[in-house]
DOROMI-102201 format. One record per residue (C-alpha): residue in one letter; x, y, z. Coordinates in pm, whole numbers, padded with zeros to 5 digits, always signed. Example, Ala and Ser with C-alpha at 12.3 -4.5 7.8 and 13.67 -1.06 7.14 Angstrom:
<sites>
a+01230-00450+00780
s+01367-00106+00714
</sites>
This chain:
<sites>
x+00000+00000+00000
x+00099+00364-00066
x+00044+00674+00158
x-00020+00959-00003
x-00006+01345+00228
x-00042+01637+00107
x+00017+01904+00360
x-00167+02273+00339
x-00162+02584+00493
x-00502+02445+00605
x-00531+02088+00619
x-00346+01751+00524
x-00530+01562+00316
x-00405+01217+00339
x-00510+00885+00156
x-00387+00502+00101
x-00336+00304-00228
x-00372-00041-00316
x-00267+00061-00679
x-00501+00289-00849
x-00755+00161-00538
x-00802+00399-00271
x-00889+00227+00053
x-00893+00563+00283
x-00917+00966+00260
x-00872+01157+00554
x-00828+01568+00616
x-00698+01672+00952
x-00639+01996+01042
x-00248+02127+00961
x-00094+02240+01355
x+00195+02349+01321
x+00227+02273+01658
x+00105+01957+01642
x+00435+01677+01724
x+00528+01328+01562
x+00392+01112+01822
x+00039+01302+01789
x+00003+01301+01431
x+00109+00952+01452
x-00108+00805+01692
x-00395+00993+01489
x-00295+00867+01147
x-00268+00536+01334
x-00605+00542+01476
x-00788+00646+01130
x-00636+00340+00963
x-00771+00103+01252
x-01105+00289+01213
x-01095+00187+00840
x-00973-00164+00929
x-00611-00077+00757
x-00310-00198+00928
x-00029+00074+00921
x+00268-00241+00846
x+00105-00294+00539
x+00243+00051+00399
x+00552+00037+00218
x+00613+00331+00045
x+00516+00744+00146
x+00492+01038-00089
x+00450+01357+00072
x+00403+01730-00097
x+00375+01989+00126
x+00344+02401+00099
x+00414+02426+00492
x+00803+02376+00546
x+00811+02427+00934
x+00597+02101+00922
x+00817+01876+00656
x+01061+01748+00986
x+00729+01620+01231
x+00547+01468+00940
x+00878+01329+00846
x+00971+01175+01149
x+00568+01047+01228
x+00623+00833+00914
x+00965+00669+00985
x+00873+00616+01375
x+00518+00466+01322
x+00517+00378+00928
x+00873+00217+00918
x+00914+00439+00595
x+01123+00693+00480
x+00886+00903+00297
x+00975+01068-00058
x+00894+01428-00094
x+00750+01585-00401
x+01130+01838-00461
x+01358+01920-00769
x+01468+01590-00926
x+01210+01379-00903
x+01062+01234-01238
x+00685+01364-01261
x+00664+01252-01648
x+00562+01643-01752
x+00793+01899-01847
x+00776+02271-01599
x+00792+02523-01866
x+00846+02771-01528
x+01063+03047-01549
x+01262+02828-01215
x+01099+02480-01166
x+01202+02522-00813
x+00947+02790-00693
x+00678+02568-00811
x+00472+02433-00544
x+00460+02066-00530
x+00116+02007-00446
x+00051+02200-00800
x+00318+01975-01012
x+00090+01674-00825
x-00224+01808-00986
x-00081+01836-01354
x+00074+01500-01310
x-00299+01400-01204
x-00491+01601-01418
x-00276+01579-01786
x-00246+01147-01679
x-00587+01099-01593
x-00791+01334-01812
x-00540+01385-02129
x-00436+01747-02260
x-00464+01982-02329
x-00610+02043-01984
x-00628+02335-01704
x-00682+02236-01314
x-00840+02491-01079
x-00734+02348-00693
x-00982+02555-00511
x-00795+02572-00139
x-00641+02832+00110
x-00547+02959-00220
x-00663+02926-00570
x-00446+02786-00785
x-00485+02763-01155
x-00206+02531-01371
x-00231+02501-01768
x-00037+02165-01908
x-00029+02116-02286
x-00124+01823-02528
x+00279+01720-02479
x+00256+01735-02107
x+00392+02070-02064
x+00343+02268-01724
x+00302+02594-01875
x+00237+02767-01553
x-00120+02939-01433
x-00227+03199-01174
x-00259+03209-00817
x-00537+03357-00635
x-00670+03476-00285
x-00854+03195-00178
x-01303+03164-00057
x-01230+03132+00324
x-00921+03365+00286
x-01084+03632+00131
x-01403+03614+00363
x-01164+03628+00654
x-00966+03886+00583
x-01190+04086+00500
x-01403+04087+00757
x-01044+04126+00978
x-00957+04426+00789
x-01334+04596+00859
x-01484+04746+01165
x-01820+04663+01132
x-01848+04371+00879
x-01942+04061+01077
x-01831+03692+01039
x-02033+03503+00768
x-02074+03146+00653
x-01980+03069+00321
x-02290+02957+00133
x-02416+03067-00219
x-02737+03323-00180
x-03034+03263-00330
x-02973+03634-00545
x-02692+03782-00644
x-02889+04125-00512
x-02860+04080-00144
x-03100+04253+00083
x-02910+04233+00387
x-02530+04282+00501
x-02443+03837+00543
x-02605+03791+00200
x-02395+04100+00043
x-02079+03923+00188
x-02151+03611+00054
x-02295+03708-00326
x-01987+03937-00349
x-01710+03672-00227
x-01852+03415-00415
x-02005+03548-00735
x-01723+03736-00782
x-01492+03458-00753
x-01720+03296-00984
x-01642+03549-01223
x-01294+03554-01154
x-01252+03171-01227
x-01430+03185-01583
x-01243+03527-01719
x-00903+03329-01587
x-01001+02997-01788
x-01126+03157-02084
x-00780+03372-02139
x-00597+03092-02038
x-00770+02866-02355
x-00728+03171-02511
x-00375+03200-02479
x-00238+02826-02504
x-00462+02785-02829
x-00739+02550-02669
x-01054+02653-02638
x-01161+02294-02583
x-00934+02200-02307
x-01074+02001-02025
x-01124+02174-01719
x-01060+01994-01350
x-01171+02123-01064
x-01030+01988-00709
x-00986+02160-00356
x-01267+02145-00070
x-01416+02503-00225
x-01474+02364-00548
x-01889+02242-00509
x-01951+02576-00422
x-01793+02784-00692
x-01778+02453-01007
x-02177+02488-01062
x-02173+02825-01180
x-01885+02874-01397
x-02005+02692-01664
x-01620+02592-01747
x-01538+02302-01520
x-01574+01973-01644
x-01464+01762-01415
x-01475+01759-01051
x-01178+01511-00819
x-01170+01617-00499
x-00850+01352-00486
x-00650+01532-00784
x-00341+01612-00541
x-00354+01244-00396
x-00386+01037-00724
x-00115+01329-00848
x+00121+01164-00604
x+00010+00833-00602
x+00132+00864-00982
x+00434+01044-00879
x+00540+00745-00672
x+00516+00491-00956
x+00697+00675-01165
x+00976+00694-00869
x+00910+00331-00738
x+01250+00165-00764
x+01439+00504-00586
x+01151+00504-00367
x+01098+00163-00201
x+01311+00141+00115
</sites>
């Protein structure tokens, strides 16, 4: 079995292979206090709940956005995995080419989604990973990473901005029934979302527009994307697991280098 983690500013999403067969998805919240032995003992408890025994795991692939939490997650997988876990860095074969002005400031969670997205669904293709941030990644009919945009993302935007104003209060992010709202939560909400809406299609139309495909496929992943996919009318696929199967796929492709 293979582990997959991918660690956010927000959560780590984490899930186990039997080849392309997941048997588990879990998403705990990323504490950057949080030690080895806790995160252990949790991971260890989910994959009893599931009726997955840890010893069974022989291989990790980790990409992560949160450095200060690389060296605990690290450690959690050699003391209670018996692995030494492979992280998604420069080197590594992915199978697409980074067309990036320096491959190295790419985030690796976002070289796991074009691995995912351009393998699974074919190119040319464009992912949208709706999370803390929104992250958009263009990979051509050769399997190039041309590069994308990167966006404030929902809950980031809805914070901050109520933590930058005196008297806008909290609000839950859910779509109103009108874009007009008639009172201050239902404002917040059409203009955070809506407008994101918007954002999302004028970004994927130039995008077609620029890489000479206005038919490329369109995948949608990140725990925002139900609320924002419906409306764009430019998403065609929805995988909440893009990231996961991304470095599921990453693994293979490293398998001999990887196995410990």
């Amino acid at each position: 079995m293979i582990l997959t983690i991918d660690i956010g500013n927000t959560n780590i999403k984490t899930a186990v292979f039997d080849g392309e067969l997941m048997l588990g998805y879990w998403r705990i919240s990323t504490d950057r206090n949080m030690s080895s032995d806790e995160c252990g003992i949790l991971l260890v408890n989910l994959f009893n709940h599931n009726g997955l025994n840890v010893n069974d795991v022989n291989g990790i692939m980790i990409s992560s956005v949160v450095p200060t939490v690389n060296f605990t997650i690290e450690h959690m997988c050699k003391n209670y995995f018996g692995c030494e876990p492979v992280m998604v860095a420069p080197g590594i074969k992915t199978g697409i080419n980074i067309k990036y002005d320096n491959p190295r400031e790419l985030g690796s969670d976002r070289i796991a989604n074009a691995v995912a997205a351009y393998e699974l669904y074919g190119g040319p293709c464009i992912y949208i990973d709706f999370g803390t941030a929104t992250t958009f990644g263009a990979v051509s009919a050769k399997g190039e990473f041309l590069g994308g945009a990167i966006c404030p993302g929902l809950k980031l935007t809805s914070e901050f901005l109520v933590e930058k104003t005196a008297k806008l209060p909290k609000f839950e992010l859910q779509k109103p029934e009108h874009v007009i709202g008639k009172n201050t939560i239902t404002n917040l909400q059409s203009g955070i979302i809506n407008g994101h809406v918007g954002m999302v299609r004028h970004l994927i139309e130039k995008m077609k527009q620029e890489i000479g495909a206005p038919s490329a496929k369109v995948i949608a992943t990140g725990g925002l994307a139900l609320l924002i996919a419906e409306d764009t009318g430019t998403i065609d696929v929805l995988d909440g697991l893009l990231t996961l199967k991304g470095l599921r796929l990453i693994y293979e492709k490293n398998r001999e280098e990887a196995i410990v």
